[in-house]
N, C-alpha and C positions, 0 to 999 in steps of 0.2 A: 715572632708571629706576624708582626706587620713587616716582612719582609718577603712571608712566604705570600701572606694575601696580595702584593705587589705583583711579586712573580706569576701568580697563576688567578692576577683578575680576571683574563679574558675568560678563562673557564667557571669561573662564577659565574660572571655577565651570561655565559652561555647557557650554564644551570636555573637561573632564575628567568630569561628569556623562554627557555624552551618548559619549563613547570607552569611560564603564563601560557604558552601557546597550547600545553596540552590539556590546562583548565577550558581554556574557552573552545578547545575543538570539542572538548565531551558536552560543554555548553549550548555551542550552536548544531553542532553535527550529532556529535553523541553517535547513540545506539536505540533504538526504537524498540527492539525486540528484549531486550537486556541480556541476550546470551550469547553478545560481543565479548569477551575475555577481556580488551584493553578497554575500549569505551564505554565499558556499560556502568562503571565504576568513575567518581570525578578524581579519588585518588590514586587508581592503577593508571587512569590515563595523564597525571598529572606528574607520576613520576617520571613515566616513560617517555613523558617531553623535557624532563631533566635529565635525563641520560640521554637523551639524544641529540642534547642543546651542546648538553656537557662537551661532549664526546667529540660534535659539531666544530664548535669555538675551539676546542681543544688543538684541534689540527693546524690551526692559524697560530699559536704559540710559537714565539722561539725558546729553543732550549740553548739552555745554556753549555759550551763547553768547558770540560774539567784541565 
């Protein structure tokens, strides 16, 4: 287990980066009207800055070869 967290911190770092960035953009920016689909919710927008972070960070990884 603390091998695989090893392997694949950058994409943690990138999951928790991007769930704070899409907390505080529903925070500051948000959605006024509330029939924004992603932002009008702090938790829809909160995911979808962790899969974005993820996903993000993700690409900077090296993989390993077998």
């Amino acid at each position: 287990m603390n091998q695989w967290i090893k392997q694949h911190a950058l994409t943690i770092i990138g999951i928790v980066i991007g769930g704070l960035g899409g907390f505080l953009y529903w925070k500051f920016v948000g959605c006024q009207s509330g029939t924004c689909p992603i932002t009008s919710s702090p938790i829809n927008s909160t995911l979808w800055g962790m899969v974005l972070g993820g996903l993000l960070f993700n690409t900077f990884e090296k993989k390993k070869e077998k």
